[in-house]
C-alpha positions as a Python dict, from the first residue, in 0.01 Angstrom:
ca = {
    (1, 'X'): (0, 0, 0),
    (2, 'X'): (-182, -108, 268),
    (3, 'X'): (-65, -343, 511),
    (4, 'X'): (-198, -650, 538),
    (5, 'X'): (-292, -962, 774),
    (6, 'X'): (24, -1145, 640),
    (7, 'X'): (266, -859, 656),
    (8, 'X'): (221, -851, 1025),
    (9, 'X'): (238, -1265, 1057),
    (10, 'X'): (566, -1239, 886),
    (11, 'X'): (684, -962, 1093),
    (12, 'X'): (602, -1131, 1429),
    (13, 'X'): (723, -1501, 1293),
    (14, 'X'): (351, -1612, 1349),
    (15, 'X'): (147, -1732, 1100),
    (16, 'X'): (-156, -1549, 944),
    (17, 'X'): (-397, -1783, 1176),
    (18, 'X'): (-249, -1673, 1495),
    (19, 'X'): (-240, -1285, 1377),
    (20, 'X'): (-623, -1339, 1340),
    (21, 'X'): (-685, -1522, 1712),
    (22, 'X'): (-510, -1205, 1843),
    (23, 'X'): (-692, -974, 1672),
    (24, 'X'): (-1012, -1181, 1775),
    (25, 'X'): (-912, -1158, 2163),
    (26, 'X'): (-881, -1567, 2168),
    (27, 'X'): (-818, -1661, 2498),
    (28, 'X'): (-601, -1952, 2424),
    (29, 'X'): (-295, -1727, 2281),
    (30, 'X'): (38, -1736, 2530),
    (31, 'X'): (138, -1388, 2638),
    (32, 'X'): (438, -1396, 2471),
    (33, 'X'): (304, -1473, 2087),
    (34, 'X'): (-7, -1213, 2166),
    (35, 'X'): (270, -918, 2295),
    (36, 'X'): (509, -1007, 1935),
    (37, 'X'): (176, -955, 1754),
    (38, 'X'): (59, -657, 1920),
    (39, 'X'): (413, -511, 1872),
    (40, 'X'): (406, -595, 1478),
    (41, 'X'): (68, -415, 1456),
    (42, 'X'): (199, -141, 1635),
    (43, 'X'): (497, -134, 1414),
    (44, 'X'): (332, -197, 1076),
    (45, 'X'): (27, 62, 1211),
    (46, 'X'): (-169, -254, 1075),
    (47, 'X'): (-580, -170, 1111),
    (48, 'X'): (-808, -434, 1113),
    (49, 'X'): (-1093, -538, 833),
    (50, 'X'): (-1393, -397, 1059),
    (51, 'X'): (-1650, -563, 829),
    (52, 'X'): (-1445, -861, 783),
    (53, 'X'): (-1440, -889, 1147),
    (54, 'X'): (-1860, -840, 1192),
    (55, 'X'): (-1908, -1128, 915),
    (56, 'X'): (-1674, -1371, 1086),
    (57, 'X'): (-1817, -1307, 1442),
    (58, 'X'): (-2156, -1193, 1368),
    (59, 'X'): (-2137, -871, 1537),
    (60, 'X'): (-1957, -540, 1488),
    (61, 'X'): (-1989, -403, 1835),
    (62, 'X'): (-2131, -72, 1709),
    (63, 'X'): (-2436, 36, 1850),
    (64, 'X'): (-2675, 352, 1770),
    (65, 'X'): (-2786, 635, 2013),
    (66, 'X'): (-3029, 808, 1807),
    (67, 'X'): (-3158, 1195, 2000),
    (68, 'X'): (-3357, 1455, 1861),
    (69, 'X'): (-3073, 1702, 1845),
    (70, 'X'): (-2675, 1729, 1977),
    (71, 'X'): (-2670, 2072, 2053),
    (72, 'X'): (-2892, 2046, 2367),
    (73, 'X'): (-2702, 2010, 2660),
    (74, 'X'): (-2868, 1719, 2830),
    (75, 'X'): (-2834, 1523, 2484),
    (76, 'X'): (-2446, 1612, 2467),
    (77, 'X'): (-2402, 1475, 2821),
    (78, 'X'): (-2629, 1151, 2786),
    (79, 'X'): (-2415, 1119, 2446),
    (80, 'X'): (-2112, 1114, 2670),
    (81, 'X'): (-2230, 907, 2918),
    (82, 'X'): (-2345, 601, 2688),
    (83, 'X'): (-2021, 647, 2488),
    (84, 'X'): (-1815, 554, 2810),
    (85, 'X'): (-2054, 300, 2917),
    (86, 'X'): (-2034, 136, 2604),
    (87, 'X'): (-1661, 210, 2558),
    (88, 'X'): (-1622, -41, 2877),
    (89, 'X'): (-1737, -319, 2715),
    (90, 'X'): (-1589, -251, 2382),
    (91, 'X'): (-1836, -119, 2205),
    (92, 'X'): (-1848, 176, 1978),
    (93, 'X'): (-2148, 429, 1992),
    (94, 'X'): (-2221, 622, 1664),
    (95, 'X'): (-2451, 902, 1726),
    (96, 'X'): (-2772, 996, 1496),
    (97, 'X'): (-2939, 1324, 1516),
    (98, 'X'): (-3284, 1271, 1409),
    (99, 'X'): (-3392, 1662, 1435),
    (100, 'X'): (-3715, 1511, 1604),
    (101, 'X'): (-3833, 1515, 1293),
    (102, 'X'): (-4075, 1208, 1190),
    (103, 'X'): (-3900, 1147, 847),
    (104, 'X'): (-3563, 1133, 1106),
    (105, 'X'): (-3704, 894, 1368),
    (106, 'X'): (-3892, 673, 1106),
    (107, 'X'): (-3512, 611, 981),
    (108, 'X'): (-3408, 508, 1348),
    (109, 'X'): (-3730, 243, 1353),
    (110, 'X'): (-3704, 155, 968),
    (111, 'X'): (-3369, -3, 1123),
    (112, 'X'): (-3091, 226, 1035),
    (113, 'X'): (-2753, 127, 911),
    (114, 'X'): (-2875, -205, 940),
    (115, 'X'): (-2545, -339, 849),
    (116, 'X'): (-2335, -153, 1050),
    (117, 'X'): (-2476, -201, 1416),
    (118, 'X'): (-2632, -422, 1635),
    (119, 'X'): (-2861, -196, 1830),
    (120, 'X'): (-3052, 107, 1884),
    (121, 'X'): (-3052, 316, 2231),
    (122, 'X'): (-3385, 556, 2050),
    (123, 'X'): (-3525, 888, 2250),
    (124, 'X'): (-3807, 971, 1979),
    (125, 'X'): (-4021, 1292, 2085),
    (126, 'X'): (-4236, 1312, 1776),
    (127, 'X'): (-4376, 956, 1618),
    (128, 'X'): (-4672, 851, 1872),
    (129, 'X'): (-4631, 548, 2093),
    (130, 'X'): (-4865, 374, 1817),
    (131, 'X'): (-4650, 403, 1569),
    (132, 'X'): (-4317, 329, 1794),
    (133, 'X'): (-4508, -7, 1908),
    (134, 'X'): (-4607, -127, 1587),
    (135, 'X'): (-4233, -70, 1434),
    (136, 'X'): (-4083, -396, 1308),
    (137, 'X'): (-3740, -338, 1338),
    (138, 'X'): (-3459, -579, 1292),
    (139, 'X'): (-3188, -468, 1538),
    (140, 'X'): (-3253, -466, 1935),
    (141, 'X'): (-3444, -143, 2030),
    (142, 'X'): (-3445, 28, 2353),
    (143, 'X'): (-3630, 364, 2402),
    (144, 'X'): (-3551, 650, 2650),
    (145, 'X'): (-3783, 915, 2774),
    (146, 'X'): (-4180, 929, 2844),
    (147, 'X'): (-4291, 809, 2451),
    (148, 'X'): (-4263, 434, 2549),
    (149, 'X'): (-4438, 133, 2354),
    (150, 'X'): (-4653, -23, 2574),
    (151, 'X'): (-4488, -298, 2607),
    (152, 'X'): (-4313, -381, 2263),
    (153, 'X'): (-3914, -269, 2376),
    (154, 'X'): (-3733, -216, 2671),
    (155, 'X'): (-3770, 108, 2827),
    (156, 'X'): (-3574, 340, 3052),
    (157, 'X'): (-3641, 675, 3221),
    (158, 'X'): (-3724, 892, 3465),
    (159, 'X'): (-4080, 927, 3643),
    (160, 'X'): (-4137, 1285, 3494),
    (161, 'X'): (-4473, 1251, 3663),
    (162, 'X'): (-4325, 1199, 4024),
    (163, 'X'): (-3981, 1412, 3978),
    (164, 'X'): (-4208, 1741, 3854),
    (165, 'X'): (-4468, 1702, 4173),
    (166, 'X'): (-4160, 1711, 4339),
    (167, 'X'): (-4008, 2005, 4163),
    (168, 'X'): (-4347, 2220, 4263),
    (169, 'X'): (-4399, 2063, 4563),
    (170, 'X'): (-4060, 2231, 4637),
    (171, 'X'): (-4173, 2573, 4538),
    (172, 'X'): (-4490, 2530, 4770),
    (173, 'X'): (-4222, 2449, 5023),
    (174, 'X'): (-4065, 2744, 5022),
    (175, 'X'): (-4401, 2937, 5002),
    (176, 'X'): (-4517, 3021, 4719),
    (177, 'X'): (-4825, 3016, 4557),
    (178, 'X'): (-4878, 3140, 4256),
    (179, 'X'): (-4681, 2923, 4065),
    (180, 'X'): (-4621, 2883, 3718),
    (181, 'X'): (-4549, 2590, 3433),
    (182, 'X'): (-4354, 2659, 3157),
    (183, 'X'): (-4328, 2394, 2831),
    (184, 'X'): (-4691, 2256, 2859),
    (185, 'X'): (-4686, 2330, 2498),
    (186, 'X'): (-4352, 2143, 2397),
    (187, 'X'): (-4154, 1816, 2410),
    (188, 'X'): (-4464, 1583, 2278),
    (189, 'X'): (-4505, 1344, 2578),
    (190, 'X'): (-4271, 1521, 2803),
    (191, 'X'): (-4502, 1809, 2846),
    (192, 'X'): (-4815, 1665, 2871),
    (193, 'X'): (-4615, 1421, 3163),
    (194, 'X'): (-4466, 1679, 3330),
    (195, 'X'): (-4748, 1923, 3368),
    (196, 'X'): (-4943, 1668, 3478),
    (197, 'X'): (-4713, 1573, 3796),
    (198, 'X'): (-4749, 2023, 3812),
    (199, 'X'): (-5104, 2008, 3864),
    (200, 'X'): (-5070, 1704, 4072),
    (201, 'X'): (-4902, 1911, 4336),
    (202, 'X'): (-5068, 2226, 4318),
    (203, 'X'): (-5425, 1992, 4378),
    (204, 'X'): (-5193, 1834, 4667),
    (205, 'X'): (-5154, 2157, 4879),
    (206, 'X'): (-5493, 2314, 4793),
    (207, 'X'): (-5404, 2534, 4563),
    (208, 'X'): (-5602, 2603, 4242),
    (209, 'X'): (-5499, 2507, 3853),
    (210, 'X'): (-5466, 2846, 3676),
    (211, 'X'): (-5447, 2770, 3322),
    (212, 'X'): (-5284, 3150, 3236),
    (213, 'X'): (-4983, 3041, 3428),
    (214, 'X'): (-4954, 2764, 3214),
    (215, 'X'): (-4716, 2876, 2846),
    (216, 'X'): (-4480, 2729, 2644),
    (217, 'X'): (-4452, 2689, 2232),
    (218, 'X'): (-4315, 2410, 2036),
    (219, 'X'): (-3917, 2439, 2145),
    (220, 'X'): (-3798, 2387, 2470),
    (221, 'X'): (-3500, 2603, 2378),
    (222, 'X'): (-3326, 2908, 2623),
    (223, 'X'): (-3509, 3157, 2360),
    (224, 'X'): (-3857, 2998, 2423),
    (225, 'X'): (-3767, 3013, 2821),
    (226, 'X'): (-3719, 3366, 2757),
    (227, 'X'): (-4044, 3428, 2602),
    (228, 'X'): (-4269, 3250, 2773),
    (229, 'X'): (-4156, 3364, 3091),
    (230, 'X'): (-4215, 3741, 2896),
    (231, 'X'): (-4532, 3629, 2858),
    (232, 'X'): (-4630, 3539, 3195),
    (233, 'X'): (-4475, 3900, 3349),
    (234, 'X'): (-4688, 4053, 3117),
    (235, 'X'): (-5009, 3911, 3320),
    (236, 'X'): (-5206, 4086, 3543),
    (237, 'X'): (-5055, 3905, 3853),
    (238, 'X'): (-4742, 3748, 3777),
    (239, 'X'): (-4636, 3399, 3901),
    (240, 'X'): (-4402, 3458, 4181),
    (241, 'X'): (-4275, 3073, 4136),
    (242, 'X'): (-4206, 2878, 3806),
    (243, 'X'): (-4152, 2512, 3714),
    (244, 'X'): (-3987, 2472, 3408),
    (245, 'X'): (-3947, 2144, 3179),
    (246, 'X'): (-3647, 2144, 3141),
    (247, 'X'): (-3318, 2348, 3239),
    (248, 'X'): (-3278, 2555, 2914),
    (249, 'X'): (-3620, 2688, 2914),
    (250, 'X'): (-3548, 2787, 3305),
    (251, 'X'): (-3224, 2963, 3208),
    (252, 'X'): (-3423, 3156, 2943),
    (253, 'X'): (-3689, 3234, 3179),
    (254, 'X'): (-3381, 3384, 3405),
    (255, 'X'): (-3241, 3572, 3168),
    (256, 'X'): (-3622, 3723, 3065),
    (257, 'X'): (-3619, 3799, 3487),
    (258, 'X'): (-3323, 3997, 3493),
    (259, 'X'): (-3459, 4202, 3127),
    (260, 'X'): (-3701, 4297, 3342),
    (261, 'X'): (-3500, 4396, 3633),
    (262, 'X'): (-3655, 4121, 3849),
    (263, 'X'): (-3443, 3854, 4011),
    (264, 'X'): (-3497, 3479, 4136),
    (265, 'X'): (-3566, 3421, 4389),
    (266, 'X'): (-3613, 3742, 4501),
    (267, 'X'): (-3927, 3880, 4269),
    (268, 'X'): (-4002, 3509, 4139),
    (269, 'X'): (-3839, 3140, 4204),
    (270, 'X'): (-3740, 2922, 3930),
    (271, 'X'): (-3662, 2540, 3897),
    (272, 'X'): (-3528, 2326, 3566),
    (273, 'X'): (-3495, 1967, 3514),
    (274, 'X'): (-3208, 1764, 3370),
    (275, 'X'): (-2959, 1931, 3540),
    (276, 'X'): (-2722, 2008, 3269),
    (277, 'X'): (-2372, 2215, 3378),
    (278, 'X'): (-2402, 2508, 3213),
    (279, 'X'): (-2741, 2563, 3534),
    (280, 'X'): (-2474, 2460, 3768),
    (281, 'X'): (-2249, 2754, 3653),
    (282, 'X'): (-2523, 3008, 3598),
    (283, 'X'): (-2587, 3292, 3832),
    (284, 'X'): (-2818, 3244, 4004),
    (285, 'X'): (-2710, 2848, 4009),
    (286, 'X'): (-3027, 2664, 3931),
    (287, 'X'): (-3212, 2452, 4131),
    (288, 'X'): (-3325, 2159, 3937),
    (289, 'X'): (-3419, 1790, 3918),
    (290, 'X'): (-3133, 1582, 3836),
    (291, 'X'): (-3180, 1248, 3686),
    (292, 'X'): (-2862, 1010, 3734),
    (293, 'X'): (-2759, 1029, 3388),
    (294, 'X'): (-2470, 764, 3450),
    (295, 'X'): (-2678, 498, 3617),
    (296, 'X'): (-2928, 541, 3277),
    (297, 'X'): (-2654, 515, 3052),
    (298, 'X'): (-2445, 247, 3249),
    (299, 'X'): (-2828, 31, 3229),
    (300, 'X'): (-2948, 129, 2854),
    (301, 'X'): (-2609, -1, 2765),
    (302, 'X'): (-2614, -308, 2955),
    (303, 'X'): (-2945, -365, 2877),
    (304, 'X'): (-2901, -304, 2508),
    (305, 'X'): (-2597, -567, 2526),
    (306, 'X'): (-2786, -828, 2682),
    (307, 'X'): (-3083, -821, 2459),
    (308, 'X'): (-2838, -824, 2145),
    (309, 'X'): (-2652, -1117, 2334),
    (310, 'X'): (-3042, -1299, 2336),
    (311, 'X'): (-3023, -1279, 2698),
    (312, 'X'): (-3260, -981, 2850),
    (313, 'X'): (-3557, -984, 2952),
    (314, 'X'): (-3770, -1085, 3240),
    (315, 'X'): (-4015, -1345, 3342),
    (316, 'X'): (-4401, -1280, 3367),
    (317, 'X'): (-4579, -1242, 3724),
    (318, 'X'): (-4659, -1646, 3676),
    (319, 'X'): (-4300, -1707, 3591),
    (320, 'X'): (-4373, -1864, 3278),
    (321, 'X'): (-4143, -1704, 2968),
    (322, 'X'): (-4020, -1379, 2943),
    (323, 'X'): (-4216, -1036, 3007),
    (324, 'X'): (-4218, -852, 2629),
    (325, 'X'): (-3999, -586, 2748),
    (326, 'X'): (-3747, -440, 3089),
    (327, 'X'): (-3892, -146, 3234),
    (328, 'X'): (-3628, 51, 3444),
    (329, 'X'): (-3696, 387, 3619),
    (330, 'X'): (-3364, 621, 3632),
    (331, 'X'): (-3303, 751, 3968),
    (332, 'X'): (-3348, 1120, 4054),
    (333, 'X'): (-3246, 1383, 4286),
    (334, 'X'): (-3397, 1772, 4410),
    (335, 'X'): (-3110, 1997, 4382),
    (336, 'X'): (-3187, 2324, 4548),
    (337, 'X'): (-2988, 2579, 4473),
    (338, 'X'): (-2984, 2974, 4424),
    (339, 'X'): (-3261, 2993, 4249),
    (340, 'X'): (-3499, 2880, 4467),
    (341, 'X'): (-3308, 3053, 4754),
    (342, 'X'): (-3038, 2730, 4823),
}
């Protein structure tokens, strides 16, 4: 039989009242009486009501992290890094895998496992800021990633625009010139963002927008790296630089390169983004932009918390009430390694 709240009273000579303040975290319990209870719980391997608990306070300190899919690296270690944020302050993160499918994110703003958490940290890639900013949803929402709301929730992510002029201004750097782009065709916002900071640089140094050197399907997975970058050594003039959107489509593009029996950066450069580890490890080591996946979890979290708590937000240029949503910008770094010749 289970054990219950009054076994463990009567084990620690307490009554069932002072069990529950300990359980609770009430401040106001001697160290002595809270170090009996904890020892009877330990004892009696007593495991609290959870939705007992959320009735009484109001709360279950569970929160959402809903990605498009868990078997992409950067998603594994953003997963990680909001489940120790969030672990901090005594919160529990329970992951959803929405496939970036609209049925799955249309779950996520429909207010999923409404009765189980108090918030959602959302990257959607498919349903259209539209739809994201007319959601109605009844739990704190913050999004990650370029397909904000205009102003309806809290946002938080990189300037894609900024970090890929960077990325090709890099490859101009290191002079070349024929330089490619591949993923314009995937990740919804993030490719139509990203090629646009691409182009941005190219028209920066004087260099003209080929759209041949531009491919990419639907996936932005190591096989579609691969092809694409198939596709662009099959031109008449191959790139001899290329940008890709994100690290597994660059590591795919490598692996295409040495098919071929070309090498980066020998016969043609190439740099990711996201910076996952398994580009870190890869030979050549890829250079890459590297968003500071910490400091965005460590603030998504916080700012999820707050907003829950009824305290985020910010005021309007006048100062009068509170701006309709907190837009942060993750920091970034250029890390140039081998594959751009670091």
């Amino acid at each position: 039989m289970a054990t219950r709240l009054s076994d463990v009273a009567a084990r620690a000579g307490v009554s069932v009242k002072t069990v529950s303040n300990v359980i609770n975290d009430y401040p106001h319990i001697t160290a002595r009486t809270r170090a009996k209870v904890e020892a009877a719980i330990a004892e009696l391997e007593y495991t609290p009501n959870v939705s007992a608990r959320s009735l009484r306070k109001g709360r279950s300190d569970f929160i959402a992290l809903a990605v498009p899919e868990m078997a992409s690296p950067y998603f594994a270690e953003l997963g990680a890094a909001v489940s120790r944020a969030a672990k901090k302050r005594g919160i529990t993160v329970l992951i959803d895998q929405t496939e970036g499918e609209a049925a799955g994110e249309k779950l996520v703003l429909d207010g999923m496992r409404g009765q189980l958490i108090d918030g959602i940290i959302f990257s959607p890639i498919t349903t259209s800021p539209a739809k994201i900013g007319s959601a109605d949803t009844a739990k704190p929402l913050l999004l990650l990633g370029e397909r904000h709301a205009g102003g309806t929730f809290d946002h938080v992510a990189v300037d894609s625009v900024q970090a890929s002029f960077d990325a090709t201004t890099h490859l101009i750097s290191i002079g070349r010139r024929r330089i490619a782009a591949i993923g314009v065709g995937g990740g919804a916002g993030t490719g139509s963002v990203r090629r646009k900071g691409y182009r941005k640089a190219l028209k920066a140094a004087g260099l003209e927008v080929d759209p041949t050197l531009e491919v990419g399907g639907p996936g932005y997975h190591r096989e579609d790296g691969a092809a694409s970058m198939r596709e662009l050594l099959a031109l008449p003039e191959p790139p001899d630089a290329v940008f890709c959107f994100n690290d597994l489509l660059a590591i795919g593009a490598l692996r295409a390169l040495a098919d071929a029996g070309l090498s980066a950066p020998k016969d043609v450069a190439v740099i990711g983004f996201d910076d996952i580890e398994d580009g870190r490890f890869h030979s050549p080591s890829l250079s890459t932009i590297s968003p500071d996946k910490e400091w965005l979890a460590e603030n998504a979290v916080a700012l999820l918390l707050d907003r829950i708590a009824g305290s985020a937000g910010r005021r309007d240029s006048a100062g009068n009430g509170e701006a309709d949503r907190v837009d942060l910008t993750v920091p970034y770094t250029l890390q140039i390694r081998e594959s751009t010749g670091g």
